[in-house]
Backbone and ligand atoms as CSV (ligand in chain L), in Angstrom:
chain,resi,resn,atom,element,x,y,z
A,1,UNK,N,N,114.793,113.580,118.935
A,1,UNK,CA,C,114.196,114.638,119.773
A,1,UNK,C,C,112.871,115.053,119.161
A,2,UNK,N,N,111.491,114.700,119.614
A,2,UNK,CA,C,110.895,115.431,119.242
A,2,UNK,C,C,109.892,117.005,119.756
A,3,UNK,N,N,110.910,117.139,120.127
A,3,UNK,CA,C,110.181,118.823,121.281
A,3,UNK,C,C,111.162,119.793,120.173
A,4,UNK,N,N,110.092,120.691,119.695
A,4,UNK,CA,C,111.064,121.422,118.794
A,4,UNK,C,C,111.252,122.964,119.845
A,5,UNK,N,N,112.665,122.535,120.482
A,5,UNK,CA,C,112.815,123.186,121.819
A,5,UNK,C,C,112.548,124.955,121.120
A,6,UNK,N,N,113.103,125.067,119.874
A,6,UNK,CA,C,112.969,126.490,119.651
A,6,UNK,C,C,111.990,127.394,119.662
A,7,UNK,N,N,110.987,126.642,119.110
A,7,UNK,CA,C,109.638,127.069,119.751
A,7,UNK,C,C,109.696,127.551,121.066
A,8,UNK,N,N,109.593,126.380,122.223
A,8,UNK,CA,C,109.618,126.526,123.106
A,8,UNK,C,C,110.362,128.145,123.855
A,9,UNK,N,N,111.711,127.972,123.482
A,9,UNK,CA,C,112.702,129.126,124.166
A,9,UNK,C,C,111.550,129.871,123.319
A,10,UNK,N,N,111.438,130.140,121.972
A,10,UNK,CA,C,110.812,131.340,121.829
A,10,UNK,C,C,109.800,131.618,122.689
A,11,UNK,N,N,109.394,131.023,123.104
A,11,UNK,CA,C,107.497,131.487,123.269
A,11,UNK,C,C,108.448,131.559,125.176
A,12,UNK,N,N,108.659,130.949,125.597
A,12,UNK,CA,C,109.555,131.566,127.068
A,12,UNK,C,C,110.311,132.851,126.734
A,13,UNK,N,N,111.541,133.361,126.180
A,13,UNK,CA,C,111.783,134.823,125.512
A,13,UNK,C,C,110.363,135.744,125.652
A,14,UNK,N,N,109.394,135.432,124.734
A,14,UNK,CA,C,108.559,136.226,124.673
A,14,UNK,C,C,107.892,136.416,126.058
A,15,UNK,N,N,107.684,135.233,126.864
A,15,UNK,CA,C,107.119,135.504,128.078
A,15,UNK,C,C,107.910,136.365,129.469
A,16,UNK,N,N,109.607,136.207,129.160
A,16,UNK,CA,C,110.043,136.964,129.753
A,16,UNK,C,C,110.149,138.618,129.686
A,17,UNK,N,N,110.218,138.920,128.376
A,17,UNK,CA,C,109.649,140.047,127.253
A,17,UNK,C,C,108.416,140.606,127.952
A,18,UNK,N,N,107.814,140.200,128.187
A,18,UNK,CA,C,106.124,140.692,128.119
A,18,UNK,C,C,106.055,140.684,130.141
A,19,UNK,N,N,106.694,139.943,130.645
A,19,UNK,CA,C,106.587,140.162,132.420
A,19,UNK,C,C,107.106,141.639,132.328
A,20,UNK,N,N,108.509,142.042,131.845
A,20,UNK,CA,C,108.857,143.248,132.158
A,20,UNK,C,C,108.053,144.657,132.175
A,21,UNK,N,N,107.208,144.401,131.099
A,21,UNK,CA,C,106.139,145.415,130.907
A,21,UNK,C,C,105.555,146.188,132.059
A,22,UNK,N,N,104.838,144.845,133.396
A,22,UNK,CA,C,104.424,145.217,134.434
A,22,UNK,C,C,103.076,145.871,134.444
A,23,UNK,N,N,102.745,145.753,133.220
A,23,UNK,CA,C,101.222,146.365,133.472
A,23,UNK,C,C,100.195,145.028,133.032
A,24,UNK,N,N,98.662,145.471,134.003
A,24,UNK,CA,C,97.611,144.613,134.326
A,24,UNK,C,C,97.480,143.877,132.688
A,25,UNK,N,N,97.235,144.354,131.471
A,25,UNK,CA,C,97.012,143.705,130.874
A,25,UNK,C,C,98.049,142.799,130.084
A,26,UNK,N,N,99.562,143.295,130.116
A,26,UNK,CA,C,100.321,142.344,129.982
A,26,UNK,C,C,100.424,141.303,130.899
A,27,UNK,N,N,100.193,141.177,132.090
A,27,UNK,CA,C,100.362,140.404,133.177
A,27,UNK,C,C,99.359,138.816,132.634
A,28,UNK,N,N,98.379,139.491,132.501
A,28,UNK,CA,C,97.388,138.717,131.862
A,28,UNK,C,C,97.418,138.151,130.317
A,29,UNK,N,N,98.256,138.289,129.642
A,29,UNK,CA,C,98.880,138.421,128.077
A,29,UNK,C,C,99.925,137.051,128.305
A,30,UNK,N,N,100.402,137.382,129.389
A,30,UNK,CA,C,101.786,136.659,129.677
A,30,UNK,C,C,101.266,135.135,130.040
A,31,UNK,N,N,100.408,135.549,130.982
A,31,UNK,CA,C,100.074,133.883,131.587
A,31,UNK,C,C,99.417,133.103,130.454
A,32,UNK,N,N,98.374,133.755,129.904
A,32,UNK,CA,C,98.262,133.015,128.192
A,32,UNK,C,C,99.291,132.859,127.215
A,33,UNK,N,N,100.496,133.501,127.631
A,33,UNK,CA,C,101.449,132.773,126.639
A,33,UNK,C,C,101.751,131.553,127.473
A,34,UNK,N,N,101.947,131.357,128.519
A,34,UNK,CA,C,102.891,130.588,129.434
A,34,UNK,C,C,102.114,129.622,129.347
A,35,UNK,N,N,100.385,129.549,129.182
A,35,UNK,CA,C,99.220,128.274,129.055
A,35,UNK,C,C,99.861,127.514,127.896
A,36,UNK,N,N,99.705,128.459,126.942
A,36,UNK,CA,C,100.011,127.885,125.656
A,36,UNK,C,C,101.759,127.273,125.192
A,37,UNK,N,N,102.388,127.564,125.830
A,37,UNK,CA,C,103.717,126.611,126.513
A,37,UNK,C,C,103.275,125.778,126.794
A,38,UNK,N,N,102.817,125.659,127.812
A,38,UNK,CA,C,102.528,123.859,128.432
A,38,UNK,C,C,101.480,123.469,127.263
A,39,UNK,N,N,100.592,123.913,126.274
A,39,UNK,CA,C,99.661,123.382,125.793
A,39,UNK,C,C,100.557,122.734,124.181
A,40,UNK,N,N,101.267,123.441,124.531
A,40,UNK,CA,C,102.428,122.936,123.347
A,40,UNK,C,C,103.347,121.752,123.754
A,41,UNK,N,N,103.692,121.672,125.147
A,41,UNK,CA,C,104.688,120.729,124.829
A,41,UNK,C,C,103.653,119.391,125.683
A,42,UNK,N,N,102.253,119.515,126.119
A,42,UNK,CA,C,101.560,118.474,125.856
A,42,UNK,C,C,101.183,117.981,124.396
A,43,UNK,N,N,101.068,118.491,123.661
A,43,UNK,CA,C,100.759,118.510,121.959
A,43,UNK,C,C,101.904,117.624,121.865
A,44,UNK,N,N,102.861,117.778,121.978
A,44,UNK,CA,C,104.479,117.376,121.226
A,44,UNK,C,C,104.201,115.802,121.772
A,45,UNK,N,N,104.034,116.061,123.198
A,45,UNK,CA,C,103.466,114.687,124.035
A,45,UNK,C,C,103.412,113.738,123.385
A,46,UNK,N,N,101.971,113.721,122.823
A,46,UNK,CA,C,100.564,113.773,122.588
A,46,UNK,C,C,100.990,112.882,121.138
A,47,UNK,N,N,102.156,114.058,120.221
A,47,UNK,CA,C,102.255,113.127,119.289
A,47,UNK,C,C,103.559,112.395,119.137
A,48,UNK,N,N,104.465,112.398,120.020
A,48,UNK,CA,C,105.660,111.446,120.277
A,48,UNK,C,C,104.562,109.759,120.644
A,49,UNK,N,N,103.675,109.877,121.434
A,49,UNK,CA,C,103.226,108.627,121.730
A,49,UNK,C,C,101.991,108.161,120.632
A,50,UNK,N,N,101.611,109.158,119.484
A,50,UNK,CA,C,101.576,108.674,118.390
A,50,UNK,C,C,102.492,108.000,117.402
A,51,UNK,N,N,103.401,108.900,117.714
A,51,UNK,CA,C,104.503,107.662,116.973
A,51,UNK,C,C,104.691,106.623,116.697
A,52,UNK,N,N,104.799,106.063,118.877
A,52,UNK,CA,C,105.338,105.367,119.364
A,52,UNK,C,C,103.977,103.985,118.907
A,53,UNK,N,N,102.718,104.534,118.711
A,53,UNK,CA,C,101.594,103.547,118.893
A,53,UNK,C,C,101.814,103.451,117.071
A,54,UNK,N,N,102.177,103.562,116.291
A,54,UNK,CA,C,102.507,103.693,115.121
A,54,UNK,C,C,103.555,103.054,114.636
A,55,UNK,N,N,104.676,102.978,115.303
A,55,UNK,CA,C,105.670,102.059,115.197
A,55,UNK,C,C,105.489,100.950,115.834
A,56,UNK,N,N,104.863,100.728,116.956
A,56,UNK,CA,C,104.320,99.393,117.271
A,56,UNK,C,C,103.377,98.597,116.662
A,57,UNK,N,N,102.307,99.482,116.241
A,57,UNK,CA,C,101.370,98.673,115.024
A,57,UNK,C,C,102.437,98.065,113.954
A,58,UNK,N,N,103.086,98.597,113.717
A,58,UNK,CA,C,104.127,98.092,112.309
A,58,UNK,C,C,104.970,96.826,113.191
A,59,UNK,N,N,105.665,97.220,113.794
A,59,UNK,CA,C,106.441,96.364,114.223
A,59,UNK,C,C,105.990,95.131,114.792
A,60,UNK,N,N,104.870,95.362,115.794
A,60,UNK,CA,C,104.330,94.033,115.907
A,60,UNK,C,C,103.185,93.625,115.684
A,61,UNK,N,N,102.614,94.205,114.744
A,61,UNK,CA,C,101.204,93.742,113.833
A,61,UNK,C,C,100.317,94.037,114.328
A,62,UNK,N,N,100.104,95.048,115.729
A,62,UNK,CA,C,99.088,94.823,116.710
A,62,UNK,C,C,98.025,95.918,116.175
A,63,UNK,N,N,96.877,96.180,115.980
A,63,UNK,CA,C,95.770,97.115,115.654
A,63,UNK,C,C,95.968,97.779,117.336
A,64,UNK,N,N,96.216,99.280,116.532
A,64,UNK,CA,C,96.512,100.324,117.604
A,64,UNK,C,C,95.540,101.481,117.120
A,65,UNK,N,N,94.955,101.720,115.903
A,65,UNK,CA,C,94.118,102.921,115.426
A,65,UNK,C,C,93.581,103.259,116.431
A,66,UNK,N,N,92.450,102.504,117.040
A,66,UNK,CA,C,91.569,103.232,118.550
A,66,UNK,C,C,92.016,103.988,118.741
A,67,UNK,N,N,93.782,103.992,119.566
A,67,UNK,CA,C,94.081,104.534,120.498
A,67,UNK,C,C,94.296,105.580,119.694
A,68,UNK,N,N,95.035,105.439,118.587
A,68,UNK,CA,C,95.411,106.728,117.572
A,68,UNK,C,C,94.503,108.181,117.215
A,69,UNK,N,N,93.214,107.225,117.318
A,69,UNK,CA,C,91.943,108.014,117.067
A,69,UNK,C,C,92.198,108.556,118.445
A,70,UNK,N,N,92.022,108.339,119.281
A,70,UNK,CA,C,91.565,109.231,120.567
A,70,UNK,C,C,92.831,109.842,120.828
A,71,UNK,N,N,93.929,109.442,120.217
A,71,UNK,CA,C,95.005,110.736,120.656
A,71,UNK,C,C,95.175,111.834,119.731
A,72,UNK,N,N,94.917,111.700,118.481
A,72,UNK,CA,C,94.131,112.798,117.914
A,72,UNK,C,C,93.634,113.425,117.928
A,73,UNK,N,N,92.302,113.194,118.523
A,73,UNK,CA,C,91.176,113.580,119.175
A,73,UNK,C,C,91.787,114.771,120.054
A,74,UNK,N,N,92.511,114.129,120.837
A,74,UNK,CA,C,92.715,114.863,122.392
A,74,UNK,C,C,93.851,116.279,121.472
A,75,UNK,N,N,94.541,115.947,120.702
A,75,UNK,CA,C,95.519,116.965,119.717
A,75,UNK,C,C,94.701,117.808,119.236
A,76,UNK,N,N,93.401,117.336,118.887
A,76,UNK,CA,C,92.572,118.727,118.020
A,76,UNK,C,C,92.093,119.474,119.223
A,77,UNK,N,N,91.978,118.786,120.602
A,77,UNK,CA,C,91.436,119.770,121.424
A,77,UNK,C,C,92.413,120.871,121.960
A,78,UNK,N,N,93.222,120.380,121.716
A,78,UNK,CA,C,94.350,121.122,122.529
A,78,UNK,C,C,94.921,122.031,121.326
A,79,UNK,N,N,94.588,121.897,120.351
A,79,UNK,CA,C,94.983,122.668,119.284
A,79,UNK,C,C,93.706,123.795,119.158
A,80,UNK,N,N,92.616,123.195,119.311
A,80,UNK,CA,C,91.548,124.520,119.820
A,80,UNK,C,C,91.690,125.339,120.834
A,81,UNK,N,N,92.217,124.820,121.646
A,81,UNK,CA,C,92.477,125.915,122.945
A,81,UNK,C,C,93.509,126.484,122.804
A,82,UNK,N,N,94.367,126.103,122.268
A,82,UNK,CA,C,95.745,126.969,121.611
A,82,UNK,C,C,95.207,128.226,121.109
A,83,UNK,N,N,94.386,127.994,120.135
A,83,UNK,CA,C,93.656,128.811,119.649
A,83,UNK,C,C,92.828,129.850,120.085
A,84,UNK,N,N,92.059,129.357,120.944
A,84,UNK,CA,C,91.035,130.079,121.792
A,84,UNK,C,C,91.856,131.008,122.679
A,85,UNK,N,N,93.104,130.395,122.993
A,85,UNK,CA,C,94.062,131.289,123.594
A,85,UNK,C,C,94.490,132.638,123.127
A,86,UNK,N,N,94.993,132.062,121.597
A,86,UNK,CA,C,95.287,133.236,120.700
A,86,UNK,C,C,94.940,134.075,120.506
A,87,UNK,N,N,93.426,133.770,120.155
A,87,UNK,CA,C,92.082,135.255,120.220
A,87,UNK,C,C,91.910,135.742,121.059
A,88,UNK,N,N,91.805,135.432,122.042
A,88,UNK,CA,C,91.771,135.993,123.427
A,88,UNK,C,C,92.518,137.115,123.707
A,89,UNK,N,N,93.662,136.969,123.976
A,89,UNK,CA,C,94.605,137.671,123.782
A,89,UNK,C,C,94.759,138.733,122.311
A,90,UNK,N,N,94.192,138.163,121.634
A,90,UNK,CA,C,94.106,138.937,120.192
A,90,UNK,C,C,95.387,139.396,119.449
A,91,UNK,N,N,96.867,139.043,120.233
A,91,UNK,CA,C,98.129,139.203,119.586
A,91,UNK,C,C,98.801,137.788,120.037
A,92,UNK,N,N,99.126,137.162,119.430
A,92,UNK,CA,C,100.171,136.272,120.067
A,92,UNK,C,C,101.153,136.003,119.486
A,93,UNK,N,N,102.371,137.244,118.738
A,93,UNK,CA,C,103.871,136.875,117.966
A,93,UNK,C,C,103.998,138.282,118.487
A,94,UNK,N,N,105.267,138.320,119.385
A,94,UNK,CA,C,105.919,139.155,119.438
A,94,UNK,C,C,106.691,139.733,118.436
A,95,UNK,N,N,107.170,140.302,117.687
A,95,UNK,CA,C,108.448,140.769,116.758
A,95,UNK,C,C,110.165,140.760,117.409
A,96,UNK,N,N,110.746,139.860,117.368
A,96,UNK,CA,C,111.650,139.181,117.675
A,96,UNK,C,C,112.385,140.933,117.750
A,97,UNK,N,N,112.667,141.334,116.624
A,97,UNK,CA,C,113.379,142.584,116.091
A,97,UNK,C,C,113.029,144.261,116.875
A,98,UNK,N,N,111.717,144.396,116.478
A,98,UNK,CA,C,111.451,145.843,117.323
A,98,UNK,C,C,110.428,145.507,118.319
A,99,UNK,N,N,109.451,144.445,118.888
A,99,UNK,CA,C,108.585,144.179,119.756
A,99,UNK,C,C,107.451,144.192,119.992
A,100,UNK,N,N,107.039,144.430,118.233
A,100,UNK,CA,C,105.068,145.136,117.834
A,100,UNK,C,C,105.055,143.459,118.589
A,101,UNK,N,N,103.765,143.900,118.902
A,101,UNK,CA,C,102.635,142.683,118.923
A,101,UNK,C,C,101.953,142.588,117.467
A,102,UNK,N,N,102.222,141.332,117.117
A,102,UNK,CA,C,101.183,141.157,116.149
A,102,UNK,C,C,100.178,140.111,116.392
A,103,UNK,N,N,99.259,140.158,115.291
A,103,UNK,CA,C,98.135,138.688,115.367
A,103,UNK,C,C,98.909,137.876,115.479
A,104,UNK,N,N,98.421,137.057,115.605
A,104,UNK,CA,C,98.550,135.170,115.841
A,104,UNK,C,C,98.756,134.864,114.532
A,105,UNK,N,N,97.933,135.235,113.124
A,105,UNK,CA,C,97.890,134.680,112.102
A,105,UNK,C,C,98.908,135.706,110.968
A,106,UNK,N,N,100.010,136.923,111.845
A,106,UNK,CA,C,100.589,137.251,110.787
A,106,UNK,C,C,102.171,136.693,110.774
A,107,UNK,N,N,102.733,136.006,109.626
A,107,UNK,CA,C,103.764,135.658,109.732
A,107,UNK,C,C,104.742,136.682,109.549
A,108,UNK,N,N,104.753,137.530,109.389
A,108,UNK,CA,C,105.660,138.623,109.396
A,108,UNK,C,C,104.807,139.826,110.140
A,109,UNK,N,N,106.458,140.502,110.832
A,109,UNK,CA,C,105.138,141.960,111.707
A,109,UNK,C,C,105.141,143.094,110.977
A,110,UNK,N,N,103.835,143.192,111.626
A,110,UNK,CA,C,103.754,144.659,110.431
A,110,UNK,C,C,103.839,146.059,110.517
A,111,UNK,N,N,105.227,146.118,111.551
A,111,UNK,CA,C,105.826,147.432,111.817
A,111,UNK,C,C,107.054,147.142,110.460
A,112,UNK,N,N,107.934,146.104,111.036
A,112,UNK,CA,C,108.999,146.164,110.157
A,112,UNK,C,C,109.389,145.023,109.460
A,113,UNK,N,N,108.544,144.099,109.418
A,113,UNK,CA,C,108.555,142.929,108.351
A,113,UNK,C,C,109.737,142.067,108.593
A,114,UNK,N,N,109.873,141.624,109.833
A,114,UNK,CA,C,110.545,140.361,109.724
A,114,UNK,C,C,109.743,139.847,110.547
A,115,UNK,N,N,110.450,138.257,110.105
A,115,UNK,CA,C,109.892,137.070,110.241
A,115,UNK,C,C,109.146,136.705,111.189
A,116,UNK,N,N,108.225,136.165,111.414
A,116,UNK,CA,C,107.359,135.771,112.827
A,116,UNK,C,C,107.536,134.702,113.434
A,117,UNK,N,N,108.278,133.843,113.808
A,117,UNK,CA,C,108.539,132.520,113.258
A,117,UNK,C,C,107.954,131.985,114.718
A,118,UNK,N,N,107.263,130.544,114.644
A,118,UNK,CA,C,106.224,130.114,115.523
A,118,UNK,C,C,107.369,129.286,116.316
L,1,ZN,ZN,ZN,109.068,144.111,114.016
């Protein structure tokens, strides 16, 4: 399996979390989480068929880098817009526990210090 589904449910949780709110700027909070869902499990994509071009170079001797390079490529972009997402929004980890919003870049929240986990 490589879709690390927990991620996933998390970042859906959080998006169901954040609809209830009902106000204009969560509304708008939400659909940038929900981008960055799909921008994640194209990523996962992205590198399952790296793998796959990786185990075929091995297995049948064939020069596959090109393609490797440009699916890379396409991973750092999508890992920038992940990003660009993040700031945007300027919080993107809910607190599993009491519900602060925190940054994107804190692994623990900083109402009550548990875990942030991505
Ligand atoms: Zn908390």
């Amino acid at each position: 399996m490589s879709f690390n589904m927990d991620d996933i449910f998390s970042d859906a949780k959080r998006y169901v979390g954040i609809v209830g709110e009902k106000t204009g700027s969560a509304v708008e909070y939400s659909r940038k989480q929900v981008s960055r869902v799909q921008l994640r499990v194209q990523f996962r994509e992205k590198l399952t068929e790296l793998g796959r071009l990786c185990y075929d170079m091995h297995e049948q001797n064939i020069d596959r880098t090109g393609e490797m390079k440009k699916l890379i490529e396409e991973m750092e972009d999508i890992e920038a817009t992940i990003k660009e997402a993040e700031n945007a929004v300027g919080v993107a980890k809910v607190c599993p526990l009491c519900g602060t919003k925190n940054k994107a870049s804190n692994a623990y929240c900083s109402k009550c210090g548990e875990r942030l986990d991505r």
